[in-house]
C-alpha atoms as one frame of an Amber mdcrd trajectory, in Angstrom:
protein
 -12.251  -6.988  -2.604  -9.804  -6.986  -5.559  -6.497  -8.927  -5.155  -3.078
  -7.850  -6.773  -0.171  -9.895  -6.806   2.943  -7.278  -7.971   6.725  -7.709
  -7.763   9.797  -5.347  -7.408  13.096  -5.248  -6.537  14.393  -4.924  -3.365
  15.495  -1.674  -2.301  13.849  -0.375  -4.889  11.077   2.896  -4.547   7.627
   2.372  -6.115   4.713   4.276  -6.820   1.036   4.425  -7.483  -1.836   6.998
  -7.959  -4.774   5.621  -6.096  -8.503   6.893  -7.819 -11.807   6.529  -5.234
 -15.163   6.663  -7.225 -18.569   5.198  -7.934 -21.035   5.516 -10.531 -21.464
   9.064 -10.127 -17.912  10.132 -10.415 -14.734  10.499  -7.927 -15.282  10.101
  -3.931 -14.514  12.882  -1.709 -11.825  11.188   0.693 -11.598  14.290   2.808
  -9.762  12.735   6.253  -9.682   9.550   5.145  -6.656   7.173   6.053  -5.584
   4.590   3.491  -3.000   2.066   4.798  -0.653  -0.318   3.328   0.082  -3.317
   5.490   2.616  -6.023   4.254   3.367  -9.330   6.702   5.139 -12.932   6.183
   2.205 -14.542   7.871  -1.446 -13.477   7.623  -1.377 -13.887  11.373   1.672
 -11.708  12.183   0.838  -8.476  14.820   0.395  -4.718  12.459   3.697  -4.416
  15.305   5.470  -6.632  12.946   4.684  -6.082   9.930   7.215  -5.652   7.470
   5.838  -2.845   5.825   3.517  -0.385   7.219   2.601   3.032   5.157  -0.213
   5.390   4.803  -1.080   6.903   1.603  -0.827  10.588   0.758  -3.871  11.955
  -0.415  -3.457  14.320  -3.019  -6.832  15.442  -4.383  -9.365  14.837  -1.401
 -12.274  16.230  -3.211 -11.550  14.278  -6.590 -10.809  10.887  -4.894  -7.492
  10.934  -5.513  -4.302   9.151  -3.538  -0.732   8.184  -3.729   0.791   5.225
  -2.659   4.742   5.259  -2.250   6.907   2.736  -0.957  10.762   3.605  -0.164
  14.028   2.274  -0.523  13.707   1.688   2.925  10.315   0.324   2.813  11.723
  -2.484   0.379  15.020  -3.271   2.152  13.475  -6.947   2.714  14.662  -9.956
   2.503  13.592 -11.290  -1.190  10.511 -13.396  -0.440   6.909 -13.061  -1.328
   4.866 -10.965   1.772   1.116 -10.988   2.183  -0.190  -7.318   1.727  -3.658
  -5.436   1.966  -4.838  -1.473   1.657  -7.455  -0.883   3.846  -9.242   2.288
   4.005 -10.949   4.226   7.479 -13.099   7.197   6.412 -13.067  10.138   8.379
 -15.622   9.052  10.733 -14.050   6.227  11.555 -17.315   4.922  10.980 -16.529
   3.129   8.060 -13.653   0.541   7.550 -12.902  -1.189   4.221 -10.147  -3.714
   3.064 -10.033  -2.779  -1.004  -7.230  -4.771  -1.882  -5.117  -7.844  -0.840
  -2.762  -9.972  -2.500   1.028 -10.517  -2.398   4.355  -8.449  -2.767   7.048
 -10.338  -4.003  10.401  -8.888  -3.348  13.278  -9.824  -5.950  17.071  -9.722
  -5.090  18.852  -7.018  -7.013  21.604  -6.613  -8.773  23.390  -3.327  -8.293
  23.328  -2.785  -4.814  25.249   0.888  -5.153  23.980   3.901  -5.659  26.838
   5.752  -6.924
């Protein structure tokens, strides 16, 4: 499992493109689920978590993902969280933590929008 510390702002969006392959190439992720879990304590109930999101897959057959937190998502106290994306294939079969580490969210400045 890779960890990933990353910061951002608070009530700020962010955005990755997720990529699924081995040594032959991109995974098919056909009705796969990949969820984003972020607590304050490693111990806290998936009920409590502060953030809880599923990735959109966007190319099944080429292994390919999106991960999108909202302005909403990161309307958070500023603190650092504990964080992991695990993924559940489509059989259910299979379940996988890929990557853990810690989201650090920063006080902002401007707080309008306008």
């Amino acid at each position: 499992m890779d960890i990933f510390n990353f910061e951002i702002t608070r009530g700020n969006t962010w955005k990755r493109d997720l990529y699924f392959s081995d040594d032959d190439g991109p995974i098919d992720i056909t009705g796969w689920k990949i969820l984003f879990t972020a607590k304050e304590k490693i111990t806290d109930l998936d009920a409590s978590a502060k953030i809880a999101v599923a990735a959109t897959i966007t190319d099944a057959t080429n292994g390919k993902a999106t991960l999108s937190l909202s302005v909403t998502n990161t309307d958070l106290p500023p603190a650092s969280y504990i964080y992991d994306i695990k993924i559940v294939t489509a059989s259910a079969i299979d379940e996988l933590t890929i990557v853990s580490g810690n989201i650090t969210i920063l006080s902002g400045v401007t707080l309008r929008d306008a």
